[in-house]
C-alpha positions as CSV (number, residue, x, y, z in Angstrom):
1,X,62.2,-103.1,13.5
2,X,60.4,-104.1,16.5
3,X,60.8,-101.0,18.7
4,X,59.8,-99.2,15.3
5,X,56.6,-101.2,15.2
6,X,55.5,-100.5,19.2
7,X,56.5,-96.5,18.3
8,X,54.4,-96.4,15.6
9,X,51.7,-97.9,17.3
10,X,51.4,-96.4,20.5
11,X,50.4,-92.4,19.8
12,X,52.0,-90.2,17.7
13,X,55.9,-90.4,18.4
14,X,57.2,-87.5,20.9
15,X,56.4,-84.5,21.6
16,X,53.1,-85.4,23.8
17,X,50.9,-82.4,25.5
18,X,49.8,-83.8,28.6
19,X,47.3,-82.0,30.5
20,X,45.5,-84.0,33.4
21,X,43.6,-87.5,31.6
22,X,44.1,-85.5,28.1
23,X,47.1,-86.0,26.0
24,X,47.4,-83.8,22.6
25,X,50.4,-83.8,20.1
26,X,50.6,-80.5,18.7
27,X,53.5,-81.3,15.9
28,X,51.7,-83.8,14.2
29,X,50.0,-80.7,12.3
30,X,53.4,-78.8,11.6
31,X,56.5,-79.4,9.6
32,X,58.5,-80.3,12.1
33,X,56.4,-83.6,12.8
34,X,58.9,-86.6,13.8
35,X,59.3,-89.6,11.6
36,X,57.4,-91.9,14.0
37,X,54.3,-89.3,14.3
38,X,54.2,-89.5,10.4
39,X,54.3,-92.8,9.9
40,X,51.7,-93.4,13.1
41,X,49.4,-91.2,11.0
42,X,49.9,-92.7,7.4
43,X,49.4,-96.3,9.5
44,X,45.8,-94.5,10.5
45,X,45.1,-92.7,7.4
46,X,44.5,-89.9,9.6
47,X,45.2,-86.0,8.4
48,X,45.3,-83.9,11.3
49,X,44.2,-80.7,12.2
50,X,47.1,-77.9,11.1
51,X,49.2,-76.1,13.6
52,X,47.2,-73.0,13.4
53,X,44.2,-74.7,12.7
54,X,43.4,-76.1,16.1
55,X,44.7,-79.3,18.6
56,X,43.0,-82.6,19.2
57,X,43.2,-84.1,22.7
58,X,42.5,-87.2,23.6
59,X,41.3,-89.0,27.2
60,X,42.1,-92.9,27.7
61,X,41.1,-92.6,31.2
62,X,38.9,-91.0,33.9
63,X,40.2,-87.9,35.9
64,X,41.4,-90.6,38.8
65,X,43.7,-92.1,36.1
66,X,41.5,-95.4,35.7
67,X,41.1,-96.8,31.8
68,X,37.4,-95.6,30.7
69,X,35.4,-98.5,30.3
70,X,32.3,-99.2,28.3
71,X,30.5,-101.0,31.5
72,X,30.8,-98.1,33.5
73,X,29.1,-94.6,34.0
74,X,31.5,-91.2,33.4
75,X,30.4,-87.3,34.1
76,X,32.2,-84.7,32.1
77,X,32.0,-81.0,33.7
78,X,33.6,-78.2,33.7
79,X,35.5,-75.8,31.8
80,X,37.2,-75.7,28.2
81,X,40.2,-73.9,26.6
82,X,39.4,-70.7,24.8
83,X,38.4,-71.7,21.3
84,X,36.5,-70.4,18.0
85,X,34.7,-73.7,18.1
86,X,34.5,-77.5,19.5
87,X,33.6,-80.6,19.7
88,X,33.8,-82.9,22.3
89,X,32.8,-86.8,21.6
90,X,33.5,-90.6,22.1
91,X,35.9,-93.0,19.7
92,X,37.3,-96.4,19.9
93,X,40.7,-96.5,21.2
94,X,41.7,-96.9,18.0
95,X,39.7,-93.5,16.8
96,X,36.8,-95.0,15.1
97,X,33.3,-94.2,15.6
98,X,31.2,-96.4,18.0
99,X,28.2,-97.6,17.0
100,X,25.7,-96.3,19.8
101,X,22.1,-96.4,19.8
102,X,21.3,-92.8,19.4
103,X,23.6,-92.3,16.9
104,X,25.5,-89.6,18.0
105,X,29.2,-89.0,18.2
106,X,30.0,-86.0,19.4
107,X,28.6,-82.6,21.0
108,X,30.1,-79.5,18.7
109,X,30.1,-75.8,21.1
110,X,27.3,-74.7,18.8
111,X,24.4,-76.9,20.0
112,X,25.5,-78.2,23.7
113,X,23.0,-77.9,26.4
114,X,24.1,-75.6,29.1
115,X,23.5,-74.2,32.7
116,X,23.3,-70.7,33.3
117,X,26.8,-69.3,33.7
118,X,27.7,-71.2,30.2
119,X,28.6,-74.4,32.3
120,X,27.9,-77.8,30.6
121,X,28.5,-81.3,31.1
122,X,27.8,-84.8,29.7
123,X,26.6,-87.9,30.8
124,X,28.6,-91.3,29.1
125,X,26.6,-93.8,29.8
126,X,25.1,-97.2,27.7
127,X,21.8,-96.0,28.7
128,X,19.7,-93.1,27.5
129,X,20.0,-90.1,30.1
130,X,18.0,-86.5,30.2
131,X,20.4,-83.5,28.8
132,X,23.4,-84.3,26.8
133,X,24.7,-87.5,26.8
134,X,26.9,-89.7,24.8
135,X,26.7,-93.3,24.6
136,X,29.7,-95.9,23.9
137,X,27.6,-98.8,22.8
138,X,28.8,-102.0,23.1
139,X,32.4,-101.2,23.3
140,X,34.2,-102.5,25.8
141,X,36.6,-100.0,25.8
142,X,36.6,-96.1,24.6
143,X,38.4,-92.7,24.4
144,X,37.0,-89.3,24.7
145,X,37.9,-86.7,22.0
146,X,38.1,-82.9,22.3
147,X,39.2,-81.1,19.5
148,X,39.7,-77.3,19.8
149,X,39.5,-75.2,16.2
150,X,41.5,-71.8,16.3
151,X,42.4,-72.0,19.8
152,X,44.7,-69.5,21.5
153,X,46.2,-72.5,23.6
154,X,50.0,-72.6,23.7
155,X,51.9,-76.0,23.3
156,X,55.5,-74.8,24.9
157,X,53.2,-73.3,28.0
158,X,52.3,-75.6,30.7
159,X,47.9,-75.8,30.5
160,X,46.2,-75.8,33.6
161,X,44.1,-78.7,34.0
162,X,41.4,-76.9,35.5
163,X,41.0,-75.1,31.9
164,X,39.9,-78.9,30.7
165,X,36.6,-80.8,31.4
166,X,37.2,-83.6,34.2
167,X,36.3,-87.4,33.8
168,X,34.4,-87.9,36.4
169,X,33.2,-92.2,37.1
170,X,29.8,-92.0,38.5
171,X,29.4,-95.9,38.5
172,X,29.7,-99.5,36.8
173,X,27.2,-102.4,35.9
């Protein structure tokens, strides 16, 4: 029962995508879920996005493999899988919206600030910055959460982590 509990708990049973600092699990949206994915998502009351619908990946840590803290500074750049749309945005660890002073959550593909070339990135910071930025409040801890709708992005294939935006720690307070 106990080793049931710590399953169900931590992520969404087996089957992970892992793809540098982002992890996605691309059955929880099919039939052939596991029984420890299931009950991980009735815990959350979460529906997922469909198989052919799109994946959500998630960061817990920088691109150096350090847990992303609230107190510090991050950098997201460069690229992103192919995808109709996305958004890209900050969460509790436990997938929850942060409260943050500007009241946004997330950037969606549609109104992102970008260089010329189509390159982006986003400052995650407490403070207010110029361009896009995303702020995780007062939380102590966060996760960063990139969900790709009607992506061409294979789940058996191995994804090159270059094809994902990097975590990059610029600094902590």
């Amino acid at each position: 029962m106990g080793l049931t509990a710590v399953a169900v708990s931590s992520g969404y049973g087996f089957g992970a995508l892992r793809v540098g600092p982002w992890t996605a699990w691309p059955q929880i949206g099919g039939l052939e879920i596991d029984p420890f994915a299931r009950a991980a998502l009735a815990k959350r009351g979460e529906a997922p996005l469909g198989k052919d619908q799109g994946m959500t990946f998630v960061a817990e840590a920088d691109s150096s493999g350090a847990p992303l803290e609230g107190r510090c500074e991050y950098r997201l750049e460069g690229a992103l899988p192919r995808a109709r749309f996305w958004t890209i945005g900050l969460a509790s660890p436990a997938g929850e919206p942060l409260a943050n002073p500007a009241g946004r959550h997330y950037y969606a593909s549609t109104y992102l600030l970008r260089r010329e070339g189509g390159a982006f990135d986003v400052a995650l910071a407490r403070e207010a910055r110029p361009g896009n930025w995303l702020s995780p409040g007062d939380a102590r801890s966060f996760v960063v959460v990139l969900r790709l709708y009607e992506t061409p992005l294979d789940p058996a294939a191995r994804a090159d982590p270059a094809g994902f935006p990097r975590i990059i720690k610029t600094g902590c307070a």
